[in-house]
N, C-alpha and C positions, 0 to 999 in steps of 0.2 A: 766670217762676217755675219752669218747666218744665226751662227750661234748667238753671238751677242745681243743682236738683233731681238732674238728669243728671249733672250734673259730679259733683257730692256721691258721688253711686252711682258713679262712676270712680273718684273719690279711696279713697273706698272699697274698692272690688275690687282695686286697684291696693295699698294697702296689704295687704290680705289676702292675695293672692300674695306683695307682699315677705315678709310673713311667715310665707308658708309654705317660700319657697324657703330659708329661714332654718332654720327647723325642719328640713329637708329635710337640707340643710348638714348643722347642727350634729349631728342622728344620725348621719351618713354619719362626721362627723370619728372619734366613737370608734370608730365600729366598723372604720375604717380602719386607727390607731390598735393597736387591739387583736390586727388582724392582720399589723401589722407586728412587733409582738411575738414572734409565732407562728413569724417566721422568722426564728429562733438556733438555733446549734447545742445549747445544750442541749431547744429542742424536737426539731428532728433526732434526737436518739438517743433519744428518749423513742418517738418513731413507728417504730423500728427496734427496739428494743426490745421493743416491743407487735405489732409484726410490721406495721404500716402501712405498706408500702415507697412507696405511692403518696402519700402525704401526705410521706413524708419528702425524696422525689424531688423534690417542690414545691420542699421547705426548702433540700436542697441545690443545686440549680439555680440559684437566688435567688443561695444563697451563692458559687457558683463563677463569678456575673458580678461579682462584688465581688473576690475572693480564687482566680483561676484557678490561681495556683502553689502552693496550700495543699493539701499533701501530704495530711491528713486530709478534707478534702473530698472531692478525688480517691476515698480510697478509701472512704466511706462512698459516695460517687455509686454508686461502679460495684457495691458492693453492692447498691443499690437498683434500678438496671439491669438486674443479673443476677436478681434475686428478679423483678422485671416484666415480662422478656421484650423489654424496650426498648431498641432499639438495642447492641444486642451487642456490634459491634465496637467503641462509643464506651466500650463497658464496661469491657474489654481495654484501652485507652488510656489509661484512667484508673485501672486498676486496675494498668498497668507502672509507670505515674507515682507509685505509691503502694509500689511495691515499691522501684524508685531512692532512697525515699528512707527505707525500711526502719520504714514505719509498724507494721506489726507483722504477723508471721508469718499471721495468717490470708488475708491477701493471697493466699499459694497457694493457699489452699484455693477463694477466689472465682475466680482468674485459670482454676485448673482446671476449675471450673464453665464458666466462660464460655467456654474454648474449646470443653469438651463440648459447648455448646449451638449450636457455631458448628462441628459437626461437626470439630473440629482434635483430634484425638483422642493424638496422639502429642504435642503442647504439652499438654495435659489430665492424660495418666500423670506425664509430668515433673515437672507442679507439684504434683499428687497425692502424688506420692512424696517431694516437699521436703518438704511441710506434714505428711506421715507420719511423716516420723524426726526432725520438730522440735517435734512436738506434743505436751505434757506429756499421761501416762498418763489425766490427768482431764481431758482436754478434749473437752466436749459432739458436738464436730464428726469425731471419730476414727470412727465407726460408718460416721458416714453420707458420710467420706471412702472411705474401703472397700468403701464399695458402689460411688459412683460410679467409683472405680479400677478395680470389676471390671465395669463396662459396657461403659468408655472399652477396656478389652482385648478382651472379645465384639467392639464396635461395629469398632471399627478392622480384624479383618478382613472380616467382611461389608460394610464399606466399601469395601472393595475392587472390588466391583461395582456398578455403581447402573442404574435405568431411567431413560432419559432419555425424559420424559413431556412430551407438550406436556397446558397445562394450559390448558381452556379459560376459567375463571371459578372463581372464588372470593370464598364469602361468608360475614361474620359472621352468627351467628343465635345467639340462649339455648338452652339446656339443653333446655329443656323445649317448643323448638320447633323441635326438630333434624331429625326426617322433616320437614317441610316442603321443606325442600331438596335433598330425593331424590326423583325424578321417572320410578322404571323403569317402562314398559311393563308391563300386567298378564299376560302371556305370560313375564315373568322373575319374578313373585313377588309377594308383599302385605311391608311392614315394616310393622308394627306394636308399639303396647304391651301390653307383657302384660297390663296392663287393662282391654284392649279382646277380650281374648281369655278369660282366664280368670276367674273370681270370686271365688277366692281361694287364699292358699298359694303366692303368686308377689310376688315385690317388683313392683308394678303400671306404676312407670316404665319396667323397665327393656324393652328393644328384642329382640321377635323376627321370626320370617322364613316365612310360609307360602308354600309351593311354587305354582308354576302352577295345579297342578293341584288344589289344594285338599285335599290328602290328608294332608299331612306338616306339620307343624311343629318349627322346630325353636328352641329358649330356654335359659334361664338362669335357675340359680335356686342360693340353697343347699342346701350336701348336705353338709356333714362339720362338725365340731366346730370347725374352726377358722375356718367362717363365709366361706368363700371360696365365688365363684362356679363354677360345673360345665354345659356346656352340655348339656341334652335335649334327646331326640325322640320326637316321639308321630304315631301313624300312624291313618290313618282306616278305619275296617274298615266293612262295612254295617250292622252295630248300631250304629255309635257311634264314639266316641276311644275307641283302645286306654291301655295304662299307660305313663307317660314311661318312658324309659328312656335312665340315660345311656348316653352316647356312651363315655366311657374312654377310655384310654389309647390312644394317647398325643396323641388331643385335646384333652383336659383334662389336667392335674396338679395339684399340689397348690397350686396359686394361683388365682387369677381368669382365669377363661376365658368369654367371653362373645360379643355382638355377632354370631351365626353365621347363615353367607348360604351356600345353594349356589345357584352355578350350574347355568346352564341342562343343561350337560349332562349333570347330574347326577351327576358324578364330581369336579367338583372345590367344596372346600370352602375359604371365607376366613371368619376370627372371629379375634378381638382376644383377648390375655394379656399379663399381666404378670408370668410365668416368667420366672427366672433366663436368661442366654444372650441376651438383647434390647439394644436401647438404652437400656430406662429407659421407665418409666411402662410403660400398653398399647404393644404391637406389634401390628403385621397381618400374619398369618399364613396362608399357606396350606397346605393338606392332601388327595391325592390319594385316591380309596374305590377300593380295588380288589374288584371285582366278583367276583372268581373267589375269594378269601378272605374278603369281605365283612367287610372292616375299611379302619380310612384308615392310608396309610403314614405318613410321621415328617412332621410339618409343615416348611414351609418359611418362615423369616421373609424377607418381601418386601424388606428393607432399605431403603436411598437410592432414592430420596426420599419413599417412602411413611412411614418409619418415624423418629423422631427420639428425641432423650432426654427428648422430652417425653410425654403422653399420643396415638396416632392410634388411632383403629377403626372400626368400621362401614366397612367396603369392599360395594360394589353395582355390579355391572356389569349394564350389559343390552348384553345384544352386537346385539340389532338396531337400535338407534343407536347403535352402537361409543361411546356412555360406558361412565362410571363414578365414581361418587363416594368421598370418603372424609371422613373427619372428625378435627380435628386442636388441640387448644391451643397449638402450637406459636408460635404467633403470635399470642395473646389472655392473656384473665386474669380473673378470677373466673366469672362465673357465660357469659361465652363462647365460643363456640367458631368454628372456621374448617372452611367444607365446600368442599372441593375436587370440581373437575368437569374430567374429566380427557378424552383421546381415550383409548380403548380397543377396538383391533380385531380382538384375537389375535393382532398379529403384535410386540410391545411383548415384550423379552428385557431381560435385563441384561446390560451390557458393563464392561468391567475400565475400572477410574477411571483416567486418565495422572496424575492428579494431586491434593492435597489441596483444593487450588481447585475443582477440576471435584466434587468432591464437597461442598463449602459451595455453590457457585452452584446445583446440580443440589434441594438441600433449601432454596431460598428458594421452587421451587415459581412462579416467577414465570410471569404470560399471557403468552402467546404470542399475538401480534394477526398480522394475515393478512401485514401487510408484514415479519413475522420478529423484529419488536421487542417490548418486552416494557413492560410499564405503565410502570415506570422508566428509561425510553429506552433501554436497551440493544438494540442489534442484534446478534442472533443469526444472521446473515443473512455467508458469507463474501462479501464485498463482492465480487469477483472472478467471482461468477456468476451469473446472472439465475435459477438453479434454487435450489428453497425448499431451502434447506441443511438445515435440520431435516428434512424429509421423507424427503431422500435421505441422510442420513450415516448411515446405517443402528443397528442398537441391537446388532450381535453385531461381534465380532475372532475371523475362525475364517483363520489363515494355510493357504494349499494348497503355497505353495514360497516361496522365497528374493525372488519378484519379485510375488506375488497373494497380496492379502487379501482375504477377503470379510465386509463391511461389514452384509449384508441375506441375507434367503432368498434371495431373485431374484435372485441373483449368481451362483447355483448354475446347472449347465446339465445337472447328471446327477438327474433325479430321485431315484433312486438314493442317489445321495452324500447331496441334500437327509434323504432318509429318515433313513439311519445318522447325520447329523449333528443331527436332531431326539432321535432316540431319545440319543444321546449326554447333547444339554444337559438334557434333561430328567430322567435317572439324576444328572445333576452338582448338581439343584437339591436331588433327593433326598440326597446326600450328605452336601452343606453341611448339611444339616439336621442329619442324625445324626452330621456334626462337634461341631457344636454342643451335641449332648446330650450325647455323649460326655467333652465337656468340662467340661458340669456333674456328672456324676457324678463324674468324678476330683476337681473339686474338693469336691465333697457328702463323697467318700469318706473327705477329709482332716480333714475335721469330728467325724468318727463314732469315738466310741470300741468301741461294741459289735461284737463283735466276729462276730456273725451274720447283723449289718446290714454288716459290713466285706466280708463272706463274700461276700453275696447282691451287693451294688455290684462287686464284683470280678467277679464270674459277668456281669452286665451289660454292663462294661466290656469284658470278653473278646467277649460278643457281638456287642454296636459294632464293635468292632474288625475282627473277621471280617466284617460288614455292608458295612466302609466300605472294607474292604479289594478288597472283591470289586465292589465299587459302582465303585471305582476303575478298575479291573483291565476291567472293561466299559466303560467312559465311554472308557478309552483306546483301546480294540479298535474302538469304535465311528468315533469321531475316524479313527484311522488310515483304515479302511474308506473309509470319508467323501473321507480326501482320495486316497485313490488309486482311487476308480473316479472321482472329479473329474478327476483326472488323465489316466484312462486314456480319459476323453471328451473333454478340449482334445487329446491328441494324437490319438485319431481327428480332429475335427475339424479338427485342424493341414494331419495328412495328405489330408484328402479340401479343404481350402483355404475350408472355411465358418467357420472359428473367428473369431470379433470378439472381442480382447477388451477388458471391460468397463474402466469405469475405476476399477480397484480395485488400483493396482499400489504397490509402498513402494520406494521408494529405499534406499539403504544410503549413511549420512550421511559412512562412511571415507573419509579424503582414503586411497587406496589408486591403484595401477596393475593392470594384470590382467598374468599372467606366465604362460604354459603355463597358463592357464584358473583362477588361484588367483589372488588379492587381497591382492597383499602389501603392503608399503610399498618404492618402486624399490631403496632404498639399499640395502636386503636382498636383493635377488633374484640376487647375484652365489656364491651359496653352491652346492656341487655338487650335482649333482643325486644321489649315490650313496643319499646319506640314504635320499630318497624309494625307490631298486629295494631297499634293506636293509627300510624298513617293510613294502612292497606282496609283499615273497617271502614275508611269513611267513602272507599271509591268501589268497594266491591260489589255493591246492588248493582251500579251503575252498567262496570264490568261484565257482568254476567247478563244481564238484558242486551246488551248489544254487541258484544263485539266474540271471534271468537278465539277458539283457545291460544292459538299462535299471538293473536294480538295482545290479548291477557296475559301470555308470559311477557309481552313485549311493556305492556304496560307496570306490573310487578316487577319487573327488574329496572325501568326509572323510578319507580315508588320507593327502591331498596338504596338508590341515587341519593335522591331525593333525603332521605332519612337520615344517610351518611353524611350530606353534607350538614344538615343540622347538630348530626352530632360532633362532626369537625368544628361547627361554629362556634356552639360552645367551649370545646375546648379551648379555642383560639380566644375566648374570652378571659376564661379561666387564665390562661398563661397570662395573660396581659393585666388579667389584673394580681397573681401573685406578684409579677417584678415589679411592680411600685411599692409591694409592701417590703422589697430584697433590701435591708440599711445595712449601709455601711459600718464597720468595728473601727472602736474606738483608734485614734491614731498609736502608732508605736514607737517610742522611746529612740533617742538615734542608735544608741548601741544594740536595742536589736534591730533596727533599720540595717545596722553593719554585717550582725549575723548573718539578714536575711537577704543580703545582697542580691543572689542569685538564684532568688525566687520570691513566686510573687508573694505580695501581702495580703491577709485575710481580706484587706475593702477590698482591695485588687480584684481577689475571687467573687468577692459579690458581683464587683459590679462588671466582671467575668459572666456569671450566672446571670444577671439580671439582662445582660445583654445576647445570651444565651436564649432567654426566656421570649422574650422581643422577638427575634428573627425567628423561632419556633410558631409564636404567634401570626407576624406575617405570613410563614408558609401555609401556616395551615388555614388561614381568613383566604390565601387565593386557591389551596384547594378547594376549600367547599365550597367556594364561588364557583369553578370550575365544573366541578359535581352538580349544582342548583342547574347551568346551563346545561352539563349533557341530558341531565335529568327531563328538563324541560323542552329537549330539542327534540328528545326522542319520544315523547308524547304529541306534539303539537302536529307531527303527520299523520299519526296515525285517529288524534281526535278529527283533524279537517278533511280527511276520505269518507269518514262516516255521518259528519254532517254536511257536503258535499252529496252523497245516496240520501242523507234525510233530506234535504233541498227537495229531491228529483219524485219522493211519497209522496210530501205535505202537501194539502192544498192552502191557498193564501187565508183563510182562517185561522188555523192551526201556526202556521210557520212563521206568522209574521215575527212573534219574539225571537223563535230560535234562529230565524235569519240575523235578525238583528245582533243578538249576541254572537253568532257566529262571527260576522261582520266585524265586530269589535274586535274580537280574539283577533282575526287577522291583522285589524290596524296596530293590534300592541305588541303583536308580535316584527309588523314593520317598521314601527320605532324602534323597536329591540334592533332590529337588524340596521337600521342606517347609524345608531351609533355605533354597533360594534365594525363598519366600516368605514367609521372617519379617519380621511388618508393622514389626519394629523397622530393618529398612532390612539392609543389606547391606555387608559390610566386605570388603578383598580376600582376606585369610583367609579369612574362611568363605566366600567366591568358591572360593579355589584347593581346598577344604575338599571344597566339593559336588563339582568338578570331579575330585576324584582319588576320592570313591563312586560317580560317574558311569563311572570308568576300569574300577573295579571291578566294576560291574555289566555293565559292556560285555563283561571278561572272561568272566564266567560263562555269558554266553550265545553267547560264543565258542567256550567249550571245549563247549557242548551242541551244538552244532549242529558242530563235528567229529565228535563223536559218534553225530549224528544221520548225516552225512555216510558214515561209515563203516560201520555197518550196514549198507545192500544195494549200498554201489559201493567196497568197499574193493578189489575185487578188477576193476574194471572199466576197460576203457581209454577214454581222450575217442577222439572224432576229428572232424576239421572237415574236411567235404569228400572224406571217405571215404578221407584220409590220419590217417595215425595218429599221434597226435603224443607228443612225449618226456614223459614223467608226470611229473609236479610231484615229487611225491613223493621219487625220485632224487633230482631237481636240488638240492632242497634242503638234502641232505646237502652239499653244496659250500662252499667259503667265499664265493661270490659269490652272491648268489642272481639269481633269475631274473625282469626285469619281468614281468605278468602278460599285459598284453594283448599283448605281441610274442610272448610263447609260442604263440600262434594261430596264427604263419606257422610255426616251426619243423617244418621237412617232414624227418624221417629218410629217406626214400626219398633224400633228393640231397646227395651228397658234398660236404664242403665245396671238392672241386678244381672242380667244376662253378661256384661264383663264383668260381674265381681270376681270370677274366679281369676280371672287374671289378674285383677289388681290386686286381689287378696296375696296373689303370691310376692308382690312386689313388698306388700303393709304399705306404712305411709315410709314416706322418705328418708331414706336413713340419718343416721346423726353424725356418721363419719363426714367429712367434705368428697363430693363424687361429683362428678360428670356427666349430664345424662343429655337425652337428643330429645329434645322438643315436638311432639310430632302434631298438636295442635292445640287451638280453644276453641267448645264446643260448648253448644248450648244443650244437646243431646249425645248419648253416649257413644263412642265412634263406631262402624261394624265392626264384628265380629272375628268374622272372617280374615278379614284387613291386620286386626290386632293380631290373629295366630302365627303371623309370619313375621312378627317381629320381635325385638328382645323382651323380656318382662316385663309388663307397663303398669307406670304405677302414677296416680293423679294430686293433682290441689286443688280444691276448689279456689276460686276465688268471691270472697263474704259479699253477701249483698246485690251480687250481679247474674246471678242466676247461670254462670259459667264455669267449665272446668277445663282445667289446665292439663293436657295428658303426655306422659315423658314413656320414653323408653330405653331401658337400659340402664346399667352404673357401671361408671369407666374409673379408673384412677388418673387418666391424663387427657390433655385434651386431642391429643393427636388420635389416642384409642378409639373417641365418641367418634371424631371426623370419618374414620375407616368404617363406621355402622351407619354412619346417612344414608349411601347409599342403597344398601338393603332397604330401611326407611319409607325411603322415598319411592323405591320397584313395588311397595306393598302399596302406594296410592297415597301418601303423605309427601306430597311434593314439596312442601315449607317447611319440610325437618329441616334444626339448626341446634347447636350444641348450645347448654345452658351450663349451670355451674351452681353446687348448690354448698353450703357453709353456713352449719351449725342448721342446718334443717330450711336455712333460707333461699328461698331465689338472689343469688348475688353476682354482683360483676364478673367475668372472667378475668383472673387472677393476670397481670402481666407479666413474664418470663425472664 
């Protein structure tokens, strides 16, 4: 009985499960059912519409594994991408795919977002400014395009720099349990909420910062009508808290300004705005207190990769754990945020981006794990060397010459230099700032009709001006300083034979050859060498009054620059204009058209060659443009150190010109400079553009420093060696002029019959074609002495100029002359250079 009983209660339970999983089922069906419903496109734009981007991401995700080439999906996706923060670049993808097939003009407007937000800042203006001049006068998104176009121009050049930060951890956390994840030492500060601090008359979430020491607070609160935040500070006296007080100008503005942390050493100051001149949302900013004024100078926004187009703030360093944190939405969405945890040890700079890439990788912000790779497996790490590449690639590009960079501080070996190249970068971070400001005001000013308020922006603007000017004008002085007592320590240590150097050296990528110490291309280096003693006679008095011999050769080797590119130029003419004259051969007949099936036709070959000719001429128009610049670059420090010392002689009688021209030189060579840094990129025009206010500027501080020159040695003679030598000054009333450095042997004490016997052995020039080494033009005949250590010297005058031309040597090729320079030049002929003589003439060097 029992048994059955049992079964019965099985049969039983057994049905009551069937029929529950039944029940179970049949709810699950509708509600399945109902959600499949939910994913149409007409719910789609109902969630977009309502601003639900996450629900509608659902919907279209759904739909673009059904309908992947459906142009409207596409770009409702990458809509919902770009509102989420999700996947970015899959945003861009879907949102080009939706432009190909011309779903409708707002496409720019998102494609623009999402490069913004993918730091692409020059694809961002582009599509900004489509969706601008095609956007009917009512359309909702015109405002808020305008803004983000004038971020994407702020942000683009402060992108130009970025910190490359190793990031140690980063972590999601809510709103409202954001200190949790800041963890400084009680020796760097207390954060806290206002809440926790005051009792009332303060928004009680919001985040302030009490000092070490327990005496300063410093908050956020409102203060103006227009409801924007302003940071205070209240100081602790022995009754009590004194009265807030804001902070002003120009750490606050007329926006939100919050999030404020000083550091430890009590001079530098970080807090978060969202001021004009940013990326977009909050920035982190930093701001320097000068003690001696007792005020903070012009904040600095931290850029790449502290700063995005999204919300960052709250920066905390504690420098005795070399962290630092910061906080960021860049990466989240509604009510989350992302705290980065960073290394921080004071030696963290910003270096100049190579690239758009190196600036989106640099703002993913990604960890760095101890083997150099990063959460997403990327290695960071150049394969090629067992040393932590991140460690040593250093955060600064400070060039000292043609052949060293240096990458870090510790690459420096002049403490010296280190100093002036700190005080340098830190005037330059200053600067950028009140670039920055400057630039909002010019555009504020364009806003403003009144005309008191246009008054007052103008008066401001000029002040900037003169700020940034002078900001500049230092940062340069400072650099310069920098790299030449850097210099003047590796050749100490050259000469006493302790110098290591580091490995900090740059290659120079020119397929080039080296020719008499210049970097030409070989095919070219068969050109006379007159060129070069017509440029070098006009600067050599100059030269030799003032500067010394280090800087003379420094000078003479952009003079030799200089020369080359002129002579490139021409060439680059020359080609350009044979290929207009390259015509076409008559057409040909079809049956030899048949013959010649499978190869080309004579026109063919021209207009082969003519095209040929073309691209030869371009290369060679941007080398010597190239050439004009280094030429020019590498004069312009070494002229503004020495009218820089003439400054610090003159009295204001004397100097006022040479200041003045000075003055100039600097301004054309900072127009040189702001175009060859327009973040819109670079064209050969405005290449050859900078290069000829470059020329200009050069001039001006040419003509000062004759100037300067001529004041206390117009009347004074050289002499080298207690001989007196022929003054420039003469000579160059001649039609020849006179190379500079062989003027040094020229001895008037000795007749020119006292070398006849050596030129006698030479006679005059042979009549075969030969080779010979240049070793100067002299208005008097070279030493003696000088001449006996070299090969048989034999001369040209040149008619009517009261000069000679003096060679030594006869080679049969040119490589033989090259191997005798040297000699040459140990005998005190420093400008030997091989000539080439044919049929008794001075002519070209023949090309090979």
């Amino acid at each position: 009985m029992e048994y059955f009983l049992v079964t019965d209660m099985i049969k039983s339970l057994y049905k009551l499960f069937f029929l529950t999983v039944v029940l179970v089922i049949m709810s699950w069906m509708p509600s399945s059912a109902q959600q499949q419903t939910e994913l149409t496109p007409k719910k789609g734009l109902e969630y977009i519409e309502a601003g639900d981007f996450g629900n509608a991401q659902m919907v279209y995700a759904h739909l673009l594994k059904k309908y992947p080439s459906d142009p409207g999906y596409n770009f409702y996706m990458g809509i919902c991408l770009v509102n989420n923060r999700d996947d970015i670049p899959q945003a861009v993808k879907n949102l080009n795919f939706a432009k190909l097939k011309r779903v409708s003009r707002n496409v720019y407007f998102y494609l623009g977002r999402a490069h913004q937000l993918s730091f692409r800042f020059d694809e961002a203006i582009a599509n900004f400014d489509i969706f601008l001049k095609s956007a009917p006068a009512n359309d909702d998104k015109i405002e808020e395009a305008k803004l983000y176009l004038e971020q994407c121009k702020d942000s683009r050049k402060m992108a130009s720099k970025i910190f490359e930060l190793t990031v140690l951890d980063k972590s999601p956390i809510t709103k409202n349990k954001l200190l949790e994840k800041y963890h400084p030492v009680k020796d760097v500060g207390k954060l806290r909420r206002n809440g926790d601090f005051f009792d009332s008359g303060v928004n009680p979430d919001n985040v302030m910062f009490e000092t070490e020491r327990g005496d300063v607070v410093y908050f956020a609160m409102t203060s103006n009508a227009q409801n924007t935040l302003s940071i205070f500070k209240m100081e602790k006296w022995l009754d009590g808290w004194g009265d807030s007080k804001i902070l002003g100008t120009p750490v606050n503005s007329e926006h939100n300004d919050a999030f404020p942390f000083m550091a430890t050493d009590g001079s530098t100051f970080y807090f978060s705005s969202d001021r004009p001149g940013g990326f977009g949302g909050y920035d982190i900013y930093k701001a320097y207190f000068d003690n001696e004024t007792q005020s903070f100078l012009e904040p600095i926004n931290l850029g790449v990769p502290f700063n995005s187009p999204d919300d960052d703030f709250l920066f905390v360093s504690d420098e005795f754990n070399q962290v630092a944190w910061f906080a960021s939405n860049r990466e989240t969405r509604g009510d989350t945020l992302m705290v980065y945890t960073i290394k921080w040890d004071g030696s963290e700079v910003r270096n100049m981006a190579d690239n758009a890439n190196q600036v989106t990788e640099s703002a993913k912000l990604m960890i760095v794990a101890p083997d150099g790779s990063t959460k997403h497996g990327k290695n960071l790490r150049n394969t090629n060397s067992a040393e932590d590449k991140n460690k040593n690639k250093g955060l600064i590009k400070f060039v000292i010459n043609d052949t060293i960079v240096y990458t870090k501080f510790e690459d420096f070996i002049s403490a010296e230099a280190l100093q002036f190249f700190k005080d340098g970068y830190k005037k330059e971070q200053h600067m950028d700032s009140l670039s920055v400001l400057m630039k909002y005001k010019r555009s504020k000013y364009s806003n403003i009709n009144d005309e008191i308020q246009r008054n007052k922006i103008v008066n401001e603007i000029l002040a900037l001006e003169n700020q940034v000017y002078s900001l500049e004008d230092e940062i340069q002085e400072k650099y310069l300083y920098a790299r030449t007592r850097e210099m003047e320590e590796i050749q100490n240590r050259v000469n006493q034979g302790t110098y290591q150097p580091a490995n900090n050296t740059i290659n120079d990528e020119a397929k080039s050859v080296n020719f008499d110490g210049i970097f030409i291309p070989e095919k070219y280096t068969f050109h006379s060498s007159d060129e070069f003693q017509r440029h070098f006679s006009q600067q050599v008095d100059m030269y030799n009054k003032l500067f010394s011999s280090n800087d003379i050769a420094a000078l003479r080797f952009a003079d030799s620059l200089y020369v080359w590119a002129n002579i490139l130029n021409l060439e680059s003419a020359r080609l350009m204009e044979q290929s207009s004259k390259v015509v076409e051969t008559e057409g040909l007949k079809l049956g030899e058209l048949i013959k010649k099936a499978d190869s080309l036709s004579d026109a063919a070959q021209d207009e082969g060659a003519m095209s040929k000719m073309i691209k030869e001429s371009k290369e060679l128009k941007m080398l010597s443009t190239r050439l004009y610049h280094k030429s020019l670059d590498k004069k312009f420090p070494v002229y503004y150190l020495k009218l820089k010392d003439a400054s610090r002689n003159l009295n204001e009688a004397n100097s006022k010109e040479i200041l003045l021209l000075s003055q100039q030189g600097n301004a054309y060579f900072r127009e040189a400079k702001s175009i060859l840094e327009e973040p819109t990129g670079l064209n050969l025009e405005a290449y050859e553009k900078a290069g000829t206010i470059k020329r200009t500027g050069i001039e001006k501080q040419e003509k000062a420093l004759r100037l300067y020159g001529d004041i206390d040695q117009r009347k004074i003679s050289t002499h080298v060696g207690g001989v007196e030598q022929a003054t420039i000054d003469r000579i160059e009333k001649s039609n020849e002029p006179v190379s500079p450095i062989e003027d040094k042997t020229v001895n008037r004490a000795l007749a020119p019959a006292q070398v006849a016997k050596s030129l006698q052995q030479a006679a005059d020039v042979q009549k075969e074609n030969v080779f010979k080494i240049q070793i100067g033009v002299f208005k008097n005949a070279p030493d003696q002495d000088a001449l006996d250590k070299i090969p048989t010297v034999s001369s040209l005058e040149l008619e009517e100029s009261g000069l000679t031309k003096y060679f030594a040597g006869s080679f049969k090729t040119y490589e033989e002359a090259q191997k005798g320079i040297p000699g040459v030049i140990e005998a005190g002929f420093k400008g030997a250079f091989v000539v080439y003589f044919k049929d008794s003439r001075l002519s070209p060097i023949p090309q090979k």
